[in-house]
PDB file of N, H, CA, C and O in Angstrom:
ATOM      1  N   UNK A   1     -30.537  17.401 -10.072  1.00  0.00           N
ATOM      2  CA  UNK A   1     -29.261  17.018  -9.521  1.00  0.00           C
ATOM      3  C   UNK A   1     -28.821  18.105  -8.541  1.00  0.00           C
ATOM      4  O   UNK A   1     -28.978  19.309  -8.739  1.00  0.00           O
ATOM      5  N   UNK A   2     -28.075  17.381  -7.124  1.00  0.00           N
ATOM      6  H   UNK A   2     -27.947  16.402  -6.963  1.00  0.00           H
ATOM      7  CA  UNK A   2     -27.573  18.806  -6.518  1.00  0.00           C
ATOM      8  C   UNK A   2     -26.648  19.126  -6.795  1.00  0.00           C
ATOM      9  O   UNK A   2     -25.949  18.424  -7.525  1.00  0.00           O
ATOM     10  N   UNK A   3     -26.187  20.465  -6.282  1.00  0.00           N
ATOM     11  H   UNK A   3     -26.755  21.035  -5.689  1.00  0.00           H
ATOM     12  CA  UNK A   3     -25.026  21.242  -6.422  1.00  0.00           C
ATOM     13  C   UNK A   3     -23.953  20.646  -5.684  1.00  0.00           C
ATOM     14  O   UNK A   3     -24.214  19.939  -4.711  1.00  0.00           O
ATOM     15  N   UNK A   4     -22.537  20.900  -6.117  1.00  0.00           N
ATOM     16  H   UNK A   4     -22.325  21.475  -6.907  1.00  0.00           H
ATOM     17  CA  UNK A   4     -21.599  20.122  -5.821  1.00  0.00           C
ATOM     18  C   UNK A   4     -20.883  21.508  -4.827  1.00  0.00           C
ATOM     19  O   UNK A   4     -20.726  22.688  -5.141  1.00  0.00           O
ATOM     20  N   UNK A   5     -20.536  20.726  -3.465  1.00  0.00           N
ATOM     21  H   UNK A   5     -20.663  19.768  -3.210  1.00  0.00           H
ATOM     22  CA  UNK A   5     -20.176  21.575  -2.416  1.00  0.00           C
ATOM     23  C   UNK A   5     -18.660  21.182  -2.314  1.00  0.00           C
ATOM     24  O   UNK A   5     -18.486  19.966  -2.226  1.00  0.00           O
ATOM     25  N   UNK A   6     -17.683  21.849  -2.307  1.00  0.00           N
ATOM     26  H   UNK A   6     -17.824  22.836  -2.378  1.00  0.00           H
ATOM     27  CA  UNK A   6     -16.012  21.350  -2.170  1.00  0.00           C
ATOM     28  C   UNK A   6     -16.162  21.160  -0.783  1.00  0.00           C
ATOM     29  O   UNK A   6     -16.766  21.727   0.128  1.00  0.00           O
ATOM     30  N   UNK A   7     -15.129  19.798  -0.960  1.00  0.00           N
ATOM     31  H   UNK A   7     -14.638  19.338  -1.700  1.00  0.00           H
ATOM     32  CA  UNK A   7     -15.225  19.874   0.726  1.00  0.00           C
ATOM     33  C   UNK A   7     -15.737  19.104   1.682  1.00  0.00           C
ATOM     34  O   UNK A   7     -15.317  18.978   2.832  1.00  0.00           O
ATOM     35  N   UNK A   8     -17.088  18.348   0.946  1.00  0.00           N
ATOM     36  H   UNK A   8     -17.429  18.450   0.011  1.00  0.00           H
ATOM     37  CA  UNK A   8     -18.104  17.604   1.764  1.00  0.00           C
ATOM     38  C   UNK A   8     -18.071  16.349   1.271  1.00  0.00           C
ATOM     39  O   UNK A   8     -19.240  16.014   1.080  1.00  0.00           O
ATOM     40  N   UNK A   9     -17.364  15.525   0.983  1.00  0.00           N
ATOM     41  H   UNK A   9     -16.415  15.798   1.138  1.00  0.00           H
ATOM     42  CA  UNK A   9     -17.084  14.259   0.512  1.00  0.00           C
ATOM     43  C   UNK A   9     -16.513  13.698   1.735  1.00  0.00           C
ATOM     44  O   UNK A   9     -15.814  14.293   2.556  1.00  0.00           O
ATOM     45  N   UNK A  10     -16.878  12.538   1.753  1.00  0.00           N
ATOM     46  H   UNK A  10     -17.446  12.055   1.086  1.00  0.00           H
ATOM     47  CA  UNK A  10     -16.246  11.321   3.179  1.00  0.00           C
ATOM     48  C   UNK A  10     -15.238  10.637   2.429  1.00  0.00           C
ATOM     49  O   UNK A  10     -15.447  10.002   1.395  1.00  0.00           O
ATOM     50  N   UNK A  11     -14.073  10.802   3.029  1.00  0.00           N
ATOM     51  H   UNK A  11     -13.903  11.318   3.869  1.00  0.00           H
ATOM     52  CA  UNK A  11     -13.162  10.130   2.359  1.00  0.00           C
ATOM     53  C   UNK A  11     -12.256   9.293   3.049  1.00  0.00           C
ATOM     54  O   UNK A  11     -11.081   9.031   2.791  1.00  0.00           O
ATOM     55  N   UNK A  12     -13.182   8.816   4.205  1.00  0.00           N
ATOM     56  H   UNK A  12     -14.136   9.029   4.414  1.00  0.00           H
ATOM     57  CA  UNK A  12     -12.607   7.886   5.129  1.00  0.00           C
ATOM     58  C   UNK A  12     -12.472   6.365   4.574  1.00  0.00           C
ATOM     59  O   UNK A  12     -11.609   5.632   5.058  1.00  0.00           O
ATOM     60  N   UNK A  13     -13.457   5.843   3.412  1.00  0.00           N
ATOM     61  H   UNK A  13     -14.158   6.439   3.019  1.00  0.00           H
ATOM     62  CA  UNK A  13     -13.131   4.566   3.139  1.00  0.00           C
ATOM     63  C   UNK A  13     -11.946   4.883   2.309  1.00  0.00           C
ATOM     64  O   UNK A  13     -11.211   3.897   2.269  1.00  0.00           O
ATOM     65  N   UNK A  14     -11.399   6.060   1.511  1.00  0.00           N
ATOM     66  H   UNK A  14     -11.996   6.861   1.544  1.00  0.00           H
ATOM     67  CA  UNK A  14     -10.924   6.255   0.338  1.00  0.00           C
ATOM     68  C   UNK A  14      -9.111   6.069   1.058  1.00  0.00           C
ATOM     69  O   UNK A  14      -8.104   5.691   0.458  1.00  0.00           O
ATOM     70  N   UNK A  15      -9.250   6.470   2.413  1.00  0.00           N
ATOM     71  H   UNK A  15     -10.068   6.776   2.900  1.00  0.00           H
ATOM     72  CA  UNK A  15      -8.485   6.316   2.878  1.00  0.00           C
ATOM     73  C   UNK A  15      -7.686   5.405   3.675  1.00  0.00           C
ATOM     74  O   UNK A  15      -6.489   5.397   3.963  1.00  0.00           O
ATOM     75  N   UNK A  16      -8.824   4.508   4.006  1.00  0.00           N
ATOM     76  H   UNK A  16      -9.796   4.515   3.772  1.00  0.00           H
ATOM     77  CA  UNK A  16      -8.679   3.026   4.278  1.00  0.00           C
ATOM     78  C   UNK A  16      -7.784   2.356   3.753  1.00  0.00           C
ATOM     79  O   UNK A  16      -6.842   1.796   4.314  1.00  0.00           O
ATOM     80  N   UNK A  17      -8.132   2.397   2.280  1.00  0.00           N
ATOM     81  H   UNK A  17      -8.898   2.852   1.824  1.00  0.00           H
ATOM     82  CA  UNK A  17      -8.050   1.960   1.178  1.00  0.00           C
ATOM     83  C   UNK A  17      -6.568   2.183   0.676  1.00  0.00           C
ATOM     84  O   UNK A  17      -5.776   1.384   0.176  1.00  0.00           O
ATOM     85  N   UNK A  18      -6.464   3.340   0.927  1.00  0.00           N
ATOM     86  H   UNK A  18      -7.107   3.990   1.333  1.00  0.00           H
ATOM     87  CA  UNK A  18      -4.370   3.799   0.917  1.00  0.00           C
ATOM     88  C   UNK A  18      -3.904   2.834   1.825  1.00  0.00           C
ATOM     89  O   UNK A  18      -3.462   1.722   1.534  1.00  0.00           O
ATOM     90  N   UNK A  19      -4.027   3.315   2.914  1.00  0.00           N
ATOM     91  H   UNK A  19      -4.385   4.218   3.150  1.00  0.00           H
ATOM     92  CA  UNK A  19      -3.268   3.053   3.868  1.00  0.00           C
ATOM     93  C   UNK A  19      -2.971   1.361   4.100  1.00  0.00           C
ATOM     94  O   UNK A  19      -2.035   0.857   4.722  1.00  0.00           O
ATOM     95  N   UNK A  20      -4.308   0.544   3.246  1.00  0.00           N
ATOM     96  H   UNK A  20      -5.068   0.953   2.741  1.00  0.00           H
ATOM     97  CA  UNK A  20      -3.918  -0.720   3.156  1.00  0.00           C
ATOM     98  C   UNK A  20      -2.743  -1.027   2.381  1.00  0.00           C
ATOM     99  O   UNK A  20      -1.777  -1.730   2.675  1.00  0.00           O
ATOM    100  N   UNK A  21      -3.097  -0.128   0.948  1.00  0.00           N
ATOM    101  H   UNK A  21      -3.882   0.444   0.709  1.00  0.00           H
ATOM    102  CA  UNK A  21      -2.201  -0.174  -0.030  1.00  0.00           C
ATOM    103  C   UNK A  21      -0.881  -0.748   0.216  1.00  0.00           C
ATOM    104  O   UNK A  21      -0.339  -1.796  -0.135  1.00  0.00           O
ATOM    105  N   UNK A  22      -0.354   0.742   1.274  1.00  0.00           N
ATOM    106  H   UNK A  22      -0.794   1.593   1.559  1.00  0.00           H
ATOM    107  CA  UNK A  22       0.776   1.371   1.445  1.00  0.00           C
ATOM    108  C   UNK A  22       1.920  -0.147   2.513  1.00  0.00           C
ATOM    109  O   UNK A  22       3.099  -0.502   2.504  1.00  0.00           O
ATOM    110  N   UNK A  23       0.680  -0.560   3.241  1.00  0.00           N
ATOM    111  H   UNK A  23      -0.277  -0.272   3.248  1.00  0.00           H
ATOM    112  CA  UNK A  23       1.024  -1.690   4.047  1.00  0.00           C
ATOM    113  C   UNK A  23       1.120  -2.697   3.133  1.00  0.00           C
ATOM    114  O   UNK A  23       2.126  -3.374   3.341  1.00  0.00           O
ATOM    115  N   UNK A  24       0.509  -3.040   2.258  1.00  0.00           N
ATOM    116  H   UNK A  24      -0.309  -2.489   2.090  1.00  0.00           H
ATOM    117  CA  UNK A  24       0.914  -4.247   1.347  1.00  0.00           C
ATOM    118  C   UNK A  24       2.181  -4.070   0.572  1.00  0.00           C
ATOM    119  O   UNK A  24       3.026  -4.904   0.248  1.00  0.00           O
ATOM    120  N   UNK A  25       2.115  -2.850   0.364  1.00  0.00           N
ATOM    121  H   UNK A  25       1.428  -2.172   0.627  1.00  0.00           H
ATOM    122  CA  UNK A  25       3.418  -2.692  -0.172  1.00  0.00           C
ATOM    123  C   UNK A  25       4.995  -2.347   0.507  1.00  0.00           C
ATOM    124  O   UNK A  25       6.040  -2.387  -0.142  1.00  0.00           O
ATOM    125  N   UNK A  26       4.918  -2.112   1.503  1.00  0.00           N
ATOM    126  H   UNK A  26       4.070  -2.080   2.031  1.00  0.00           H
ATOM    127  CA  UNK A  26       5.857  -2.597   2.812  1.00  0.00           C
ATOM    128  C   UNK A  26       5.899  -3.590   2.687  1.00  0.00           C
ATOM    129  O   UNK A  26       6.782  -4.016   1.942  1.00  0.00           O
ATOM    130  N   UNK A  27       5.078  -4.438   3.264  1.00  0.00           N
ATOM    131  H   UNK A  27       4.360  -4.092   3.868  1.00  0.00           H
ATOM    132  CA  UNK A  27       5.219  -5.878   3.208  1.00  0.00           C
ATOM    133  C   UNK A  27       6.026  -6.975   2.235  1.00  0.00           C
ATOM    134  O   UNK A  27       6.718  -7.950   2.529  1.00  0.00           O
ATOM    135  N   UNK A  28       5.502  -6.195   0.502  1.00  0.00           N
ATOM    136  H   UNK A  28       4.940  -5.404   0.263  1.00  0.00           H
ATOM    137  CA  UNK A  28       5.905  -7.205  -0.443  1.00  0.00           C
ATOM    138  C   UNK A  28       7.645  -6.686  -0.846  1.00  0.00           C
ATOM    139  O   UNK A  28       8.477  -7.353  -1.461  1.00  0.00           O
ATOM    140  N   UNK A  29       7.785  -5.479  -0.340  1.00  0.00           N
ATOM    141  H   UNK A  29       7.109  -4.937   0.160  1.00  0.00           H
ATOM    142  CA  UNK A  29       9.023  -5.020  -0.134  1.00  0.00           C
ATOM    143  C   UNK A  29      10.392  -5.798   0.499  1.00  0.00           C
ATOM    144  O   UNK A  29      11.520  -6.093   0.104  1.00  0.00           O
ATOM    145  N   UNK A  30       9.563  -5.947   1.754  1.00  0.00           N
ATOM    146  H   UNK A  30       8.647  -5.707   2.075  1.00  0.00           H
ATOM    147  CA  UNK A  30      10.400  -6.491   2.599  1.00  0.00           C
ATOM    148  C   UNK A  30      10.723  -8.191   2.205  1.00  0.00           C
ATOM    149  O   UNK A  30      11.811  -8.754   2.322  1.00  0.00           O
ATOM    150  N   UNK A  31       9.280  -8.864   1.652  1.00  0.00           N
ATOM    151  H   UNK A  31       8.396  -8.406   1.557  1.00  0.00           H
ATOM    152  CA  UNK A  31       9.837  -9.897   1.878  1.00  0.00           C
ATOM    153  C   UNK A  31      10.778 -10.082   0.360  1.00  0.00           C
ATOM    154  O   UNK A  31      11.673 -10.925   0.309  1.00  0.00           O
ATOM    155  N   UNK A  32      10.511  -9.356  -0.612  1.00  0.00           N
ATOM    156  H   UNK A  32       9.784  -8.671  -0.570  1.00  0.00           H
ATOM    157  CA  UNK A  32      11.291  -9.158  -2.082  1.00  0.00           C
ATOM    158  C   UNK A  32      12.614  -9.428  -1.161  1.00  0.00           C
ATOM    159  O   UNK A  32      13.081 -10.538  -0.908  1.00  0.00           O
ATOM    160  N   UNK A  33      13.086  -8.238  -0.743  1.00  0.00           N
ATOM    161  H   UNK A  33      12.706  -7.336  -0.949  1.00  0.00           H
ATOM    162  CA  UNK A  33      14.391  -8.195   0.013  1.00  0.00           C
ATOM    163  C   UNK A  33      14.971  -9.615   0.788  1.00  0.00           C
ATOM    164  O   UNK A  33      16.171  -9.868   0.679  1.00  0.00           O
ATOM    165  N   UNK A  34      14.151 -10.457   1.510  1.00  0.00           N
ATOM    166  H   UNK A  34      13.176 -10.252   1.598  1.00  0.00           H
ATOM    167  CA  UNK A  34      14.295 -11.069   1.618  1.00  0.00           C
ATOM    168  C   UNK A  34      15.084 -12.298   1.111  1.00  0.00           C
ATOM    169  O   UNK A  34      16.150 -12.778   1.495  1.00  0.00           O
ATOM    170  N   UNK A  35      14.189 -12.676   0.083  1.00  0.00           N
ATOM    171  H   UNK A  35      13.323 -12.287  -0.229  1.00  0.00           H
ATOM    172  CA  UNK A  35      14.173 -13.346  -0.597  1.00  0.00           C
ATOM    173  C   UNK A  35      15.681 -13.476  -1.573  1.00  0.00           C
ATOM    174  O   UNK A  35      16.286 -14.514  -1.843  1.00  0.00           O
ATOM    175  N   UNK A  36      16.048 -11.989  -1.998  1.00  0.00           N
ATOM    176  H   UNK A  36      15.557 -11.146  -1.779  1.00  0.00           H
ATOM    177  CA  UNK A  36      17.057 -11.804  -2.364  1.00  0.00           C
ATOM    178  C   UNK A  36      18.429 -11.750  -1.677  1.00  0.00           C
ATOM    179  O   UNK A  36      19.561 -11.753  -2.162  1.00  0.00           O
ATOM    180  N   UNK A  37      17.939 -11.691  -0.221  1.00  0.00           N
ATOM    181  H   UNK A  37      17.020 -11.688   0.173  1.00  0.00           H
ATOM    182  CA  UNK A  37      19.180 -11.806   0.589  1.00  0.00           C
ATOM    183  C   UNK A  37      19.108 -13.592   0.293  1.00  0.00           C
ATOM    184  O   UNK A  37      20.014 -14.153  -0.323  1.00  0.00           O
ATOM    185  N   UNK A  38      18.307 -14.089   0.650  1.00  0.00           N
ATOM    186  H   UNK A  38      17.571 -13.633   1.151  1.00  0.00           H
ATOM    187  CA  UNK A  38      18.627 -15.716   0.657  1.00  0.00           C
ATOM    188  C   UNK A  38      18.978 -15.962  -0.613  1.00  0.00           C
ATOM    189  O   UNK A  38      19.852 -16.826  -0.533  1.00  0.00           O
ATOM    190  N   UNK A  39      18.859 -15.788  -1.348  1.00  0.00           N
ATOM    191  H   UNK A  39      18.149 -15.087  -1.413  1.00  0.00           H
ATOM    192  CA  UNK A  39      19.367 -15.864  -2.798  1.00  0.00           C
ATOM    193  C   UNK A  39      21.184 -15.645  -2.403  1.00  0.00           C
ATOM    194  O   UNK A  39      22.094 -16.466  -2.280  1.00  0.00           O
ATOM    195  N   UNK A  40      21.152 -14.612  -2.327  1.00  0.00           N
ATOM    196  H   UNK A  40      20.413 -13.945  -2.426  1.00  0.00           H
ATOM    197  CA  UNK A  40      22.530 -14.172  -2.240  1.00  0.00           C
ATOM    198  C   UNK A  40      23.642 -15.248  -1.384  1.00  0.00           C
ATOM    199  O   UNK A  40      24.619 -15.833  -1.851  1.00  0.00           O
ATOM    200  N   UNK A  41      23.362 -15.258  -0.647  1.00  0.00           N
ATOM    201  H   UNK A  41      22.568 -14.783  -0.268  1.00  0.00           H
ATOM    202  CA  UNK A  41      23.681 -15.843   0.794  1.00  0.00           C
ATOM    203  C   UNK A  41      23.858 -17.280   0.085  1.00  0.00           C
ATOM    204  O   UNK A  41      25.035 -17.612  -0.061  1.00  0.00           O
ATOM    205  N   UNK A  42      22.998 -18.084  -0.328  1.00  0.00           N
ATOM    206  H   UNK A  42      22.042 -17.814  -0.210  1.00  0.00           H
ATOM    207  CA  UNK A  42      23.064 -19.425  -0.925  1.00  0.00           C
ATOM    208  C   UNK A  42      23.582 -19.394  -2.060  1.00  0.00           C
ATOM    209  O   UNK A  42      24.243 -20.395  -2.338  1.00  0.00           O
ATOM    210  N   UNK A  43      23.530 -18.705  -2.726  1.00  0.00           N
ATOM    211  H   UNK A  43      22.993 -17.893  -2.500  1.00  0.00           H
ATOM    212  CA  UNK A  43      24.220 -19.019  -4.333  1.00  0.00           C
ATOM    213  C   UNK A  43      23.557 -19.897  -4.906  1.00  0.00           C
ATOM    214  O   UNK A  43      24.033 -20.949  -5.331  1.00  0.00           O
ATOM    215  N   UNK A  44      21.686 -19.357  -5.023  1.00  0.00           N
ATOM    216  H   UNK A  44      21.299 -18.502  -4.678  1.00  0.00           H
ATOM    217  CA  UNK A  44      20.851 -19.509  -5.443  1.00  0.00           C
ATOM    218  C   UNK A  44      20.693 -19.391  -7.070  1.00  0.00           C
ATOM    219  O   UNK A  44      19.601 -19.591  -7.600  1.00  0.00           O
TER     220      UNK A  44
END
């Protein structure tokens, strides 16, 4: 097995992978909010 070097890991998919996250979760944010404004608004 080799030796483990700090440092040398690709962590470009790992980061992909956030940054989708982070956008889905904006997203489900906003439309939550949404949703609750129309709620409100109608007397849902």
């Amino acid at each position: 097995m080799s030796d483990h070097k700090h440092g040398e890991m690709n962590t470009d998919e790992q980061k992909r992978v956030y940054l989708g996250f982070l956008s889905g979760a904006k997203w489900l944010t906003g439309v939550s909010i949404g949703v609750l404004v129309f709620l409100a608004i109608f007397n849902s």
